[in-house]
VOGU-3710 file (C-alpha; in Angstrom, 3 decimals, decimal comma):
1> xxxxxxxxxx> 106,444/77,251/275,702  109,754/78,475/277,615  111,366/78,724/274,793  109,337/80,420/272,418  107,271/82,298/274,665  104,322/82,024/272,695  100,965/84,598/273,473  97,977/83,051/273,622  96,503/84,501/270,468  99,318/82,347/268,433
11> xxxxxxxxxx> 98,468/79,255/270,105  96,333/77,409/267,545  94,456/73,923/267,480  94,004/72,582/264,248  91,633/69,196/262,901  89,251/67,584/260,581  85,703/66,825/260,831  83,171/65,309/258,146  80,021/66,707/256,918  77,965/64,489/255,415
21> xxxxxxxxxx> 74,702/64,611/253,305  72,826/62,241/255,390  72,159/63,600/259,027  71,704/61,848/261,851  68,658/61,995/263,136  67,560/63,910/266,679  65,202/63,106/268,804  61,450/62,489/267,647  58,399/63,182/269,533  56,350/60,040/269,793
31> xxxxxxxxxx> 53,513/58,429/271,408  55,095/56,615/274,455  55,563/52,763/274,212  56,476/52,658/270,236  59,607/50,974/269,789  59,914/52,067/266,155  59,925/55,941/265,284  60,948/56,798/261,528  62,961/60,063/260,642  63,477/61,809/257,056
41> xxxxxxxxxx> 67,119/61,722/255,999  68,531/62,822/252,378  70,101/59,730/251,902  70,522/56,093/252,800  74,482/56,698/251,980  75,594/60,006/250,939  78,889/61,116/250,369  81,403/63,460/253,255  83,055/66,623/252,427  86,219/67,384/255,204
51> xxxxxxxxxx> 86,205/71,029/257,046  89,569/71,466/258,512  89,260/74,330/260,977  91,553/76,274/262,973  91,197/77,947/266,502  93,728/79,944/268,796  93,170/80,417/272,821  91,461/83,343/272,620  88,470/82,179/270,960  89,183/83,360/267,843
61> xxxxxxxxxx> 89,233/80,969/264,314  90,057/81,182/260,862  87,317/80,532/257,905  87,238/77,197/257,455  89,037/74,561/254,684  86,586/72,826/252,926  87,819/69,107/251,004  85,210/68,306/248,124  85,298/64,565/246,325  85,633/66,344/243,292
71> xxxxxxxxxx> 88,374/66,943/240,518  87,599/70,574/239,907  86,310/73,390/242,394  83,095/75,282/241,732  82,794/78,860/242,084  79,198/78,053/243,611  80,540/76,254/246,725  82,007/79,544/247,972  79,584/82,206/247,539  76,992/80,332/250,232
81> xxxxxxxxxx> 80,080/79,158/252,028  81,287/81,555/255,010  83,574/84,401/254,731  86,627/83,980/252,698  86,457/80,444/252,809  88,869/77,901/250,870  87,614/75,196/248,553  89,921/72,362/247,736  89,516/69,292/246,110  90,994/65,658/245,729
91> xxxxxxxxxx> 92,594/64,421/243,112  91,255/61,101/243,200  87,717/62,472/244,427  87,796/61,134/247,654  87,177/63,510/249,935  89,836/63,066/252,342  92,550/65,170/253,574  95,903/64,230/251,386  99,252/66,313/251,723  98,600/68,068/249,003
101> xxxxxxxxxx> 95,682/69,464/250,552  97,293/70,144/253,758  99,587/72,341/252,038  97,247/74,782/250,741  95,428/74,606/254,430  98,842/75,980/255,686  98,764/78,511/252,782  95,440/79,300/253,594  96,281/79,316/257,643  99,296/81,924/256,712
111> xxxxxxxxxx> 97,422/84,305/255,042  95,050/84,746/257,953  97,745/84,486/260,835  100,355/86,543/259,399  103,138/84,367/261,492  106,457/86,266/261,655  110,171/86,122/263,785  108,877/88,610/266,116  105,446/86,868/266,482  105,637/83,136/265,798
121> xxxxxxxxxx> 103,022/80,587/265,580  102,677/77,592/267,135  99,900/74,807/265,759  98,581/71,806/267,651  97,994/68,969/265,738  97,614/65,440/265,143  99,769/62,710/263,763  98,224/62,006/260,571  100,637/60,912/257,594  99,274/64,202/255,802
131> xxxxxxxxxx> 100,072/66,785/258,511  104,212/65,326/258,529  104,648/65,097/255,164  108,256/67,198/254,115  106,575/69,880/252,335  104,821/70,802/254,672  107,454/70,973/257,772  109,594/73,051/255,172  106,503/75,249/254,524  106,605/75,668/258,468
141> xxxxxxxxxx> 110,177/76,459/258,955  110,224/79,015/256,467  107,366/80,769/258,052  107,765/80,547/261,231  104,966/78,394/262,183  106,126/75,314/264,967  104,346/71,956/264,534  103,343/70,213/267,694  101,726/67,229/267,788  99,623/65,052/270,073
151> xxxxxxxxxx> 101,071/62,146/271,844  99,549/58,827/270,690  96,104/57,326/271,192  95,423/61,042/272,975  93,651/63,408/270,573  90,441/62,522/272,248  91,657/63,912/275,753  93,948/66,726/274,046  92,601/67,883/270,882  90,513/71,100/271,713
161> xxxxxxxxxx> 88,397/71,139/268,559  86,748/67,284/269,510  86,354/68,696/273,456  84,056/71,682/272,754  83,826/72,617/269,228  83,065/70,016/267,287  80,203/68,229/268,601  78,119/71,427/268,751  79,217/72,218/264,977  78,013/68,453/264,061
171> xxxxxxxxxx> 74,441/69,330/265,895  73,903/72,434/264,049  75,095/70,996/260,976  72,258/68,243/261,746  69,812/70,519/262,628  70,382/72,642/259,269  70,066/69,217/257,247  67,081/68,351/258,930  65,208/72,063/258,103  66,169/71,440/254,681
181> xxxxxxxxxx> 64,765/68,083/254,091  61,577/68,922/256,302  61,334/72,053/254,030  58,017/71,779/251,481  59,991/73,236/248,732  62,732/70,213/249,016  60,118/67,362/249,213  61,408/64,324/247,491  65,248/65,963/246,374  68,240/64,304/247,630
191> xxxxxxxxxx> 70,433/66,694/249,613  73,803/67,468/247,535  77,241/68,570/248,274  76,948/71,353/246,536  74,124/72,384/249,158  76,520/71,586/252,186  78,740/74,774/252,194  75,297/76,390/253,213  74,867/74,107/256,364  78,110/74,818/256,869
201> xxxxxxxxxx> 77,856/78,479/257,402  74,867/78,481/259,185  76,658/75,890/261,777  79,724/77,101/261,519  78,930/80,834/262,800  77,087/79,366/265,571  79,856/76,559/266,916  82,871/78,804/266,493  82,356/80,905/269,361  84,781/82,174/271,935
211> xxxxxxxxxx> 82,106/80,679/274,691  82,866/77,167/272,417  86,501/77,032/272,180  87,834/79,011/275,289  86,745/75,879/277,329  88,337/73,329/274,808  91,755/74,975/275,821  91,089/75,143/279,337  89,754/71,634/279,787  92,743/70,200/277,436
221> xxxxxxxxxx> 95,223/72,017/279,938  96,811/73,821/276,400  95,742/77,332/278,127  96,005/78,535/280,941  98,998/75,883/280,844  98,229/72,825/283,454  100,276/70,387/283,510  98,252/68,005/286,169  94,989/68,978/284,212  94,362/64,622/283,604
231> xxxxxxxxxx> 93,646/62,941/286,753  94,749/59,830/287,783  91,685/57,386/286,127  92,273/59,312/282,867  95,518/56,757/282,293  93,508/53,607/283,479  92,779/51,965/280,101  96,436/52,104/279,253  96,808/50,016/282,051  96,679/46,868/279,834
241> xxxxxxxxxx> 99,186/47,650/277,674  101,464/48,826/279,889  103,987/45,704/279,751  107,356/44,757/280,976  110,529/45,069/278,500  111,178/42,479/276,315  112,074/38,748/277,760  116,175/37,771/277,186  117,325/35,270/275,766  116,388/32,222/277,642
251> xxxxxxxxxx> 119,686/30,064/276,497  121,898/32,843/277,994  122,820/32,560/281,630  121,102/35,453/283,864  122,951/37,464/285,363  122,664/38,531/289,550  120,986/41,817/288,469  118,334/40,233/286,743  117,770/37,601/289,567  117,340/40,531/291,587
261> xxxxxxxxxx> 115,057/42,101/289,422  113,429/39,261/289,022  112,522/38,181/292,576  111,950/41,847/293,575  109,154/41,450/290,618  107,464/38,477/291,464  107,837/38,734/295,622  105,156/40,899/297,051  105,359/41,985/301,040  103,153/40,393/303,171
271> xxxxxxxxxx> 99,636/41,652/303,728  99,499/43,303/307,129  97,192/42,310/309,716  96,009/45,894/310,313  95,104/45,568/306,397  91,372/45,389/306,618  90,143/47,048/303,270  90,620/44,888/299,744  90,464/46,117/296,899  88,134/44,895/294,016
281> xxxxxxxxxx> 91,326/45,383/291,887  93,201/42,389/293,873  90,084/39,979/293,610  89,567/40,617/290,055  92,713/42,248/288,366  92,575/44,401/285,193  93,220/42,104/281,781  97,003/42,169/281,005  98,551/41,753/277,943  101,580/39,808/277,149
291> xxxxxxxxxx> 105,300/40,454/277,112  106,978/42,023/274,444  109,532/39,571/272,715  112,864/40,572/271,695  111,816/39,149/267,618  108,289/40,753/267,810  108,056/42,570/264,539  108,821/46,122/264,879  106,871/48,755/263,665  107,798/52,737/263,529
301> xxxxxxxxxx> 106,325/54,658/266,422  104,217/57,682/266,199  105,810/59,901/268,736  104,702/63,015/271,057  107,088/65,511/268,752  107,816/69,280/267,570  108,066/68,234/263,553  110,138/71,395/262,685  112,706/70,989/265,432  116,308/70,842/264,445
311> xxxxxxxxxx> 116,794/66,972/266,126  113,809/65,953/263,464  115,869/65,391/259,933  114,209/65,306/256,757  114,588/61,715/255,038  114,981/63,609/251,827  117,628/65,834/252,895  120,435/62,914/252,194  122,140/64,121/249,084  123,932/61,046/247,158
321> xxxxxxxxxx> 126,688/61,300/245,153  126,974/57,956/242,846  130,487/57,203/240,770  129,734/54,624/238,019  131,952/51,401/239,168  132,383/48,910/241,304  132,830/50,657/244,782  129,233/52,129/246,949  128,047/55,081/246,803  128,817/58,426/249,005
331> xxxxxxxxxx> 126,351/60,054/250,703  126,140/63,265/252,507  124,082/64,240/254,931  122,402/67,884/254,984  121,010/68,701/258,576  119,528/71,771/257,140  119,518/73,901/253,502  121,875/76,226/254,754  124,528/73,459/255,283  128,020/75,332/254,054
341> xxxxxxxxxx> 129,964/72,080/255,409  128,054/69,855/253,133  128,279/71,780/250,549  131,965/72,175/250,435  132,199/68,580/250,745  130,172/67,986/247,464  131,628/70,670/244,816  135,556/68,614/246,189  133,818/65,543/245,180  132,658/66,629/241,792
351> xxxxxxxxxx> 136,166/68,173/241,222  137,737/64,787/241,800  135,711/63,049/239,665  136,141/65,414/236,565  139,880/65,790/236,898  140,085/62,120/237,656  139,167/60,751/234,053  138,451/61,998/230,791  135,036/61,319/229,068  133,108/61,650/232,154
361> xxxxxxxxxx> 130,297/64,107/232,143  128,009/65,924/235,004  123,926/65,606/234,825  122,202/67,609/237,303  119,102/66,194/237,897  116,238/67,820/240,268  114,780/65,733/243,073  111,336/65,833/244,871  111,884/68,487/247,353  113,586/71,025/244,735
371> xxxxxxxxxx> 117,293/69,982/245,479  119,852/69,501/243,194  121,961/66,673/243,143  125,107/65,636/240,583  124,847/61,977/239,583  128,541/61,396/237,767  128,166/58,652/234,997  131,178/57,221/233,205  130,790/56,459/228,629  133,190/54,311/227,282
381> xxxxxxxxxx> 136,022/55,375/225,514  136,759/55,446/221,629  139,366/52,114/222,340  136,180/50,388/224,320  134,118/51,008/221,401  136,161/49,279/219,315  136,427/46,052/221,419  132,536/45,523/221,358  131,890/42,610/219,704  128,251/41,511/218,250
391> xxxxxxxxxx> 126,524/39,743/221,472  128,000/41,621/224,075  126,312/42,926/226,821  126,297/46,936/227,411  124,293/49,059/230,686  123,255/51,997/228,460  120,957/55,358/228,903  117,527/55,728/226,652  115,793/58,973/227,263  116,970/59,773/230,754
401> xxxxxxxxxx> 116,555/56,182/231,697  118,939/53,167/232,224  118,775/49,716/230,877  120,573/46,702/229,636  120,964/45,145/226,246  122,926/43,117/223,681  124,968/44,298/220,539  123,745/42,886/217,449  125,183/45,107/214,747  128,482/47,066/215,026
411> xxxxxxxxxx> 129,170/50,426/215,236  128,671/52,363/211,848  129,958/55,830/209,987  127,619/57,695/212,415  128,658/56,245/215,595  125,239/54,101/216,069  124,895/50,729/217,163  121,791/47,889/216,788  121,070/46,634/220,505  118,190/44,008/221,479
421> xxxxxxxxxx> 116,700/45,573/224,637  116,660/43,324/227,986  114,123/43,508/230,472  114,306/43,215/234,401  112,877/39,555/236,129  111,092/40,546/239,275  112,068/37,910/240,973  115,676/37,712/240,792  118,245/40,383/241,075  120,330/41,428/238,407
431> xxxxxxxxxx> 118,637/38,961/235,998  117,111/40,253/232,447  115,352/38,053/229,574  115,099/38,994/225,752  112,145/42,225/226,047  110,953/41,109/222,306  112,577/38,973/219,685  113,761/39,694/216,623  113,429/43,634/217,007  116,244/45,610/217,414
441> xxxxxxxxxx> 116,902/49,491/218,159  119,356/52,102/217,295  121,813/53,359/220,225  124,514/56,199/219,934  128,036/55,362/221,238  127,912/57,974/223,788  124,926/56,777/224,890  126,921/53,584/226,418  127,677/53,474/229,795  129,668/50,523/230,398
451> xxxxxxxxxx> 129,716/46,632/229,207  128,701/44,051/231,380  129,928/41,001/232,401  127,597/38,019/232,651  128,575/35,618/235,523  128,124/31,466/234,666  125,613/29,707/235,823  126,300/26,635/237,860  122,901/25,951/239,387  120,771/22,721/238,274
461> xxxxxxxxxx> 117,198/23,889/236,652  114,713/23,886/233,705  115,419/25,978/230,571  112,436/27,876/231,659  114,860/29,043/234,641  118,059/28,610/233,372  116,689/31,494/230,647  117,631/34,781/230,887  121,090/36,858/231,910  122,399/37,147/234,943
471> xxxxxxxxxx> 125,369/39,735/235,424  128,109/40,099/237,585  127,558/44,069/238,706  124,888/45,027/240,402  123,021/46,735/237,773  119,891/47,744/240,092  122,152/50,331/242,297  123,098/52,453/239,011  119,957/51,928/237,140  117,902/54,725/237,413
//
C-alpha cells in the first residue's frame, strides 16, 4: 500500500459464489409443536451456475461474471441478466470457474476499471489454482492490475464479499426462487438455468449496495487500513496446529544449544503462591497435534503473496536450449520478457551450434505462453547413411514427432528407407518393443536423426521380459 499508493476506488475484492436452482428454504409459518413443516423447492438436485463479482472500497461493483454448465452461450441469458453482464461457459459443462474463464473475468474486469500507470489497480483475491494460473499474472502485468492474495485458511475472516455481500445476495436470490415456484403460473415446472440470470438481477441490485460492501472492507481491516483489526481469539483454532520444528536426527549427538533449548522447553517456573486464579486452559489444555518429522512428505505451500511481483518467476519462463548428443541440456533463465541478457546469451548459442557442424538445421517451435524457443537437432551425414545396415536401430522425426525404429530395407534412388516402428514400455526407461509386425513404413534420409546403440542385456528373466530393446542413450530427454 506504501508502495503503490493505491486510492480507495482501485482497491477491489474479487470471489465466487453459486446459484443454484434449488433454494433453500426460509422460514415457514406453522402451527406450534409440529416437528415436520414441508417447503416447495424446484428441485430435489438442480444444477449451480458461478457469479464471480467484483467490488472496490467505495461501494461501488462491476456487473457480474456469470459461469453456465454449458458448451455454448445463449443470447437469452443476458437480456434478463443485469446491465452489461458477461456470460461464459465451461468447456466440459461443469459449471466451475477454470483459468480459462478467469481470463475473460479479467478481460471483462479491465474493460470496466480502465487500470492504467498513473492509476493502477490492485485486486484481492483468493488462492485458487484458477486465479494463479500464468496467463493470467501476464494479463495483470501488462495492465497494470497487482494480484494480492489471501493468506491461507483466511478468506473467511478476510474476504470482503463472504463478510457482507454475499450472504444477503444468497437470501434474495432465495427469496426470488421461492416467488417463482410459489407463483400460479409456474405450478408444477422445474426451475431452469436459463431462468437464473433473472434471480440474479433482481438479487443482485439489491445486495450490491454501498451500505453492503463498505462494511465488508471495514470489518476485514482492507479499508480504512487496520492492521490490529483481528483480536486475539480470532487465531485460537490455529492453536492446534501450531507445532514445534521438525525433531533431529535422534542417532546424532545433540548439541549444548539444543539441550538448552530443550530444557528451557520442557521446564516451566514454579507456580507462585500469590497465584490464586487457574485457568480452565491448564486443567484441560487445547488438543495438540504432533511434531513435524524431518521425512514427513512435503507438500507445496499456498502462501500470503503479490502474484505479479518481480521475486514471483513464471515456471514457464525457463527457455531450453537442447543440442542433440550425449552431454545435458542448457537452460536459461528469463526473469522477465524484456530480458536483453538472456537474450544475448541465446542468439551466441545458436551461432555456435550452426558454425560448429554442417548438416545441422534450426526449428523454431512455439511454446504455451507464446515464446519462441530454438530446439537444434543434428541428421546424419551422407557417409552415416551409407554405414546403415538392415536391422539397425535409428531415433528419427515423423510429422513433428520423435521415435525409434529398425532398418529393414536400404536406402533407395530417392533417398527413402523401410523402418519397423518401435514403441515406448511404460514401465522401463529407454525400452521399446516391435509397435506391429510385419508392417513396415517409408522414412526419408533427412528425416534421421541419429542411430542408436542398444546396450546387452545381462539380467536373468523370461522371454516375456527379456523382449524388447533397450538402448544405451537416453532417448526420453530428446524425444519430443
Amino acid at each position: 500500500m506504501e508502495k503503490h499508493k493505491f486510492r480507495p476506488e482501485c482497491i477491489w475484492n474479487i470471489d465466487e459464489t453459486g446459484c443454484s436452482t434449488v433454494q433453500t428454504p426460509r422460514r415457514q409459518l406453522a402451527k406450534k409443536g409440529e416437528k415436520r413443516v414441508g417447503s416447495i423447492v424446484s428441485h430435489e438436485k438442480g444444477s449451480t451456475i458461478t457469479l464471480c463479482g467484483a467490488v472496490n472500497a467505495i461501494g461501488n461493483s462491476i456487473p457480474p461474471f456469470l459461469i453456465f454448465p454449458r458448451v455454448n452461450v445463449q443470447e437469452h441469458w443476458t437480456l434478463a441478466a443485469p446491465a452489461r453482464t458477461l456470460c461464459d461457459t465451461h468447456p466440459k459443462a461443469s459449471g466451475w470457474m477454470t483459468s480459462e474463464n478467469f481470463m475473460n473475468f479479467l478481460k471483462h474486469f479491465y474493460e470496466h476499471t480502465k487500470p492504467s500507470k498513473d492509476r493502477p489497480v490492485l485486486m484481492i483475491l483468493d488462492n485458487h489454482a484458477s486465479h494463479c494460473s500464468e496467463g493470467a499474472i501476464r494479463f495483470c502485468r501488462e495492465n497494470y492490475i497487482t494480484l494480492l492474495s489471501f493468506p491461507p485458511h483466511c478468506s473467511h475472516e478476510m474476504q470482503s464479499l463472504d463478510k457482507s455481500v454475499y450472504g444477503s445476495f444468497q437470501l434474495y436470490y432465495d427469496h426470488a426462487l421461492e416467488m417463482w415456484c410459489k407463483d400460479p403460473a409456474n405450478a408444477g415446472k422445474q426451475m431452469s438455468i436459463h431462468s437464473v440470470p433473472q434471480m440474479v438481477s433482481y438479487a443482485f441490485s439489491k445486495a450490491f449496495t454501498p451500505a453492503n460492501i463498505l462494511p465488508g472492507f471495514k470489518s476485514t481491516g482492507m479499508h480504512p487500513m487496520d492492521r490490529n483489526i483481528f483480536p486475539d481469539h480470532k487465531f485460537t483454532p490455529s492453536y492446534s496446529t501450531d507445532r514445534p520444528a521438525p525433531i533431529p536426527n535422534r542417532d546424532e549427538p545433540a548439541s549444548d544449544s539444543d539441550s538448552e533449548l530443550l530444557q528451557t522447553a520442557t521446564t516451566s517456573p514454579a507456580p507462585s503462591k500469590s497465584d490464586t486464579f487457574t485457568s480452565p486452559k491448564e486443567i484441560r489444555p487445547f488438543p495438540k497435534a504432533p511434531a513435524r518429522t524431518e521425512d514427513q512428505k512435503k507438500i507445496k505451500a499456498v502462501i500470503f503473496a503479490i502474484l505479479t511481483s518481480t521475486p514471483e518467476k513464471l515456471s514457464s519462463q525457463t527457455v531450453t536450449i537442447t543440442a542433440a548428443g550425449p552431454s545435458k541440456p542448457k537452460k536459461l533463465h528469463y526473469d522477465s520478457d524484456d530480458d536483453e541478457e538472456a537474450n544475448n546469451v541465446l542468439e551466441n548459442i545458436l551461432i555456435e551450434q550452426m558454425e560448429k557442424e554442417e548438416g545441422e538445421f534450426l526449428e523454431t517451435i512455439e511454446h504455451e505462453i507464446d515464446h519462441e524457443m530454438a530446439a537444434l537437432r543434428s541428421s546424419l551425414s551422407d557417409v552415416e547413411l551409407e554405414t546403415l545396415r538392415v536391422g539397425d536401430f535409428i531415433f528419427f522425426k515423423c510429422n513433428g514427432k520423435k521415435s525409434t525404429g529398425i532398418v529393414k530395407q536400404l536406402m533407395d534412388g530417392e533417398g527413402d528407407f523401410e523402418i519397423e516402428y518401435l514403441k515406448r514400455c511404460e514401465k522401463v526407461k529407454n525400452k521399446f518393443v516391435i509397435f506391429k509386425n510385419d508392417e513396415t513404413w517409408s522414412l526419408h534420409k533427412e528425416d534421421i536423426i541419429s542411430l542408436l546403440t542398444k546396450s546387452e542385456n545381462t539380467t536373468q528373466g523370461t522371454r516375456r521380459t527379456n523382449s524388447g530393446h533397450v538402448f544405451i542413450e537416453d532417448i526420453v530427454k530428446y524425444a519430443a
